[in-house]
Structures are given as C-alpha cells and as structure tokens.
LOMIMI-337631 format. One record per residue (C-alpha): residue number from 1; x, y, z; residue in three letters; chain. Coordinates in steps of 0.05 Angstrom, whole numbers, plus 5000, padded with zeros to 4 digits. Each point is the difference from the previous one (the first is absolute). Example, Ala and Ser with C-alpha at 12.3 -4.5 7.8 and 13.67 -1.06 7.14 Angstrom:
! residues 2
<resi:1; X:5246; Y:4910; Z:5156; resn:ala; chain:A>
<resi:2; X:5027; Y:5069; Z:4987; resn:ser; chain:A>
***
This chain:
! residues 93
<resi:1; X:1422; Y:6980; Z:2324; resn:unk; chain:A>
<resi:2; X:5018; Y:4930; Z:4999; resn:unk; chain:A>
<resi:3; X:4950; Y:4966; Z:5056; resn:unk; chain:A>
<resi:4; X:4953; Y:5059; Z:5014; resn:unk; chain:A>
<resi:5; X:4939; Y:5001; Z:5047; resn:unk; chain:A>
<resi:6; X:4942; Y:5031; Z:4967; resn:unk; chain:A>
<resi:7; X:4931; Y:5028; Z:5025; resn:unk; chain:A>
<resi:8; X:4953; Y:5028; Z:4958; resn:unk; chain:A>
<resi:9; X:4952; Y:5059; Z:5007; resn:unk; chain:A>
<resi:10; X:4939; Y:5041; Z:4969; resn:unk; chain:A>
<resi:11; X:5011; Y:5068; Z:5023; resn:unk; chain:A>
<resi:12; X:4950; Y:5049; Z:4989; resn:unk; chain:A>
<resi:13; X:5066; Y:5062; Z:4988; resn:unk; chain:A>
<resi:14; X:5034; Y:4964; Z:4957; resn:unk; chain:A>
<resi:15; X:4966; Y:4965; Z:4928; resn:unk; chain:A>
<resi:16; X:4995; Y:4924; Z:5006; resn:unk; chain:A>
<resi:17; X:5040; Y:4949; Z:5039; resn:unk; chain:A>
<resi:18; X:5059; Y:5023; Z:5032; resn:unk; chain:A>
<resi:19; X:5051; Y:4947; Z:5022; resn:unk; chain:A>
<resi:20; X:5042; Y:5005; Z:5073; resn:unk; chain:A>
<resi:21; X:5057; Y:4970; Z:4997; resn:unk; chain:A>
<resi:22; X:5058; Y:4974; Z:5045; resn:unk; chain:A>
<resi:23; X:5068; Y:4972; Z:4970; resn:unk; chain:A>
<resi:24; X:5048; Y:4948; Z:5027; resn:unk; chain:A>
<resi:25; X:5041; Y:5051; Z:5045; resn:unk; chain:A>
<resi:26; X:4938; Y:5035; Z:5023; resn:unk; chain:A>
<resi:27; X:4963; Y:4937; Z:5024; resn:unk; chain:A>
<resi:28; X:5057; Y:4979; Z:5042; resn:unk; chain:A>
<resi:29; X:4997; Y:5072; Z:5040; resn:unk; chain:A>
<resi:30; X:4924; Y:4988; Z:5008; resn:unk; chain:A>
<resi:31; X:5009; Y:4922; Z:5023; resn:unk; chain:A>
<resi:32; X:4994; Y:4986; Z:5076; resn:unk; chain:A>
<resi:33; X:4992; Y:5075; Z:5009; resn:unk; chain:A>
<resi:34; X:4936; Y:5048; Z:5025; resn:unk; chain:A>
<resi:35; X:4997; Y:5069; Z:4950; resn:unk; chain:A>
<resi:36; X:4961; Y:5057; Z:5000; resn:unk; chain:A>
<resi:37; X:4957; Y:5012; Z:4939; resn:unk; chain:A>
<resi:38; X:5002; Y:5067; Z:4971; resn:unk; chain:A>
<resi:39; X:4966; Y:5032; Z:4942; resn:unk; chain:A>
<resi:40; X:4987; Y:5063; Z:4962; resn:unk; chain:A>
<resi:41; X:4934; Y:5015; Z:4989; resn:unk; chain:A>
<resi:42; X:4946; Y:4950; Z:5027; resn:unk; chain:A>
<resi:43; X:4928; Y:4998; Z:4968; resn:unk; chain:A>
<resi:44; X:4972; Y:4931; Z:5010; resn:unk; chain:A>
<resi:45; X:5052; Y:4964; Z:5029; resn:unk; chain:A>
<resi:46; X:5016; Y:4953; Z:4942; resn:unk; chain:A>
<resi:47; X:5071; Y:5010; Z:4995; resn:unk; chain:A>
<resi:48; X:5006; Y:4994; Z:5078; resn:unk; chain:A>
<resi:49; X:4968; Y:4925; Z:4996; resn:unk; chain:A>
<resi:50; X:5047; Y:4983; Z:4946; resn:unk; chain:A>
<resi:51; X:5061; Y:5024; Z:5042; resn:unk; chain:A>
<resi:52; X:4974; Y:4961; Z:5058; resn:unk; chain:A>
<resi:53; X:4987; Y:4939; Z:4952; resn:unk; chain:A>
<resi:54; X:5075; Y:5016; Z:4971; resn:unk; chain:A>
<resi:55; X:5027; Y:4999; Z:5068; resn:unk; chain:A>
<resi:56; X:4963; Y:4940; Z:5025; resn:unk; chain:A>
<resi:57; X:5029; Y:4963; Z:4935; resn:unk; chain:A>
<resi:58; X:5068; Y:5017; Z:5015; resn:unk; chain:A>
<resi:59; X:5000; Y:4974; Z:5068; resn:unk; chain:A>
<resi:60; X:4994; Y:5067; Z:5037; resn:unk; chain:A>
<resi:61; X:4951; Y:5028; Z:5049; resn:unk; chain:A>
<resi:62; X:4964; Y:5069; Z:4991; resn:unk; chain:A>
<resi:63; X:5007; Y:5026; Z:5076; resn:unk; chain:A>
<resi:64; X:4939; Y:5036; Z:5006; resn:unk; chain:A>
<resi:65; X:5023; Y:5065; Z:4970; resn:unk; chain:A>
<resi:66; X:4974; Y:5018; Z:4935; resn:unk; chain:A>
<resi:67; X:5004; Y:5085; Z:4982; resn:unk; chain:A>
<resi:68; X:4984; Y:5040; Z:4938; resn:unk; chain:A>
<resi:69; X:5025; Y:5067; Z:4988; resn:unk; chain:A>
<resi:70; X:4929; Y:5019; Z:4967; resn:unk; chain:A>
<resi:71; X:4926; Y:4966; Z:5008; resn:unk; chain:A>
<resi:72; X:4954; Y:5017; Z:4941; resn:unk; chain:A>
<resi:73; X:4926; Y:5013; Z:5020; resn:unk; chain:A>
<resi:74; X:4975; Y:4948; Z:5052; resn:unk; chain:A>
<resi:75; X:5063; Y:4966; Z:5012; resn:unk; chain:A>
<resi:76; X:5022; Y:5052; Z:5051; resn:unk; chain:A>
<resi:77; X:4953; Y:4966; Z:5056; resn:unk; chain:A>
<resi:78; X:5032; Y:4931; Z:4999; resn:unk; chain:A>
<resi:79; X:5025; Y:4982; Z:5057; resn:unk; chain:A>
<resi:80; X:5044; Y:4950; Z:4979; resn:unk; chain:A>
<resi:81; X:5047; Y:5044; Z:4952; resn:unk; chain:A>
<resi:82; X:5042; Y:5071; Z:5040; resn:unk; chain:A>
<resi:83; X:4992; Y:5052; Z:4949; resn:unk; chain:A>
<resi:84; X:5027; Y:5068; Z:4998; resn:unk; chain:A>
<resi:85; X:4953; Y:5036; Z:4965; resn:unk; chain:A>
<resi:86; X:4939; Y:5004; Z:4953; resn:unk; chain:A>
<resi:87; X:5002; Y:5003; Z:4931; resn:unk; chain:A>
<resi:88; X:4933; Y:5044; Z:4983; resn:unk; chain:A>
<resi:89; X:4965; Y:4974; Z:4939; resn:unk; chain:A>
<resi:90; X:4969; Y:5051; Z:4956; resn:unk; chain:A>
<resi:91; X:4934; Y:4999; Z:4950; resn:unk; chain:A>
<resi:92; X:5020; Y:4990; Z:4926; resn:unk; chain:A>
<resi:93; X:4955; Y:5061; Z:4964; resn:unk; chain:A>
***
C-alpha cells in the first residue's frame, strides 16, 4: 500500500490495536459514495466506529445501515446495528 488510509482500534476479540485499512484503489470506490457497513461478530461496537471513521476519511457516507452477522452478550439490543443472531456467551469454570 502506497498512500493508505488507516484507522486504528482496541478490540476487546482480538489482542491489542488492530489497524483498518483502505488502499489507493479502495478509497476511490468509497469516495463520493454511501456504503453499507457490515461486520462479523459485533461486541462493543469498536470496529463499527472505526469503519464509520474509515469511511468518513475516505470521503464516503455510511447510509444508515450498519449489520453484524453475530452480537455478543448485550450488543444484540442496539438499535443502531441489524444483527442476525446472538452469539450466547458462556461461564469459564
């Protein structure tokens, strides 16, 4: 990546600071364009701010629709992300 567009993150699934990126190509699909966020597994929401923040930086617009295939423990109320399903969490013994 020659001129990339980086946001970084603290997610609680994955250890430390995880870095979005978007390369030269990529940024010019985003630019002057309104895209749907979509993510795996949500917990806190981290990595969905950080792909807004991404966007934003790139010159797009998030249009509202952000969905998660899973939502970990209290993340399936929000009412701002669609998610599919829950994603139970279990006691460590």
């Amino acid at each position: 990546m020659e001129h990339p567009l980086i946001v970084e993150d603290e997610s609680i699934t994955t250890q430390g600071k995880q870095m979005l990126c978007l390369q030269d190509e990529d940024i010019d699909r985003v630019r002057g364009h309104k895209v749907t966020l979509v993510d795996d597994v949500i917990s806190t929401g981290g990595s969905m701010k950080a792909l807004e923040e991404l966007v934003a930086k790139a010159g797009g617009t998030v249009n509202g629709k952000k969905l998660a295939i899973l939502a970990e423990g209290d993340s399936m109320g929000r009412k701002d992300i669609t998610v599919l399903a829950n994603l139970p969490l279990f006691e460590a013994e």
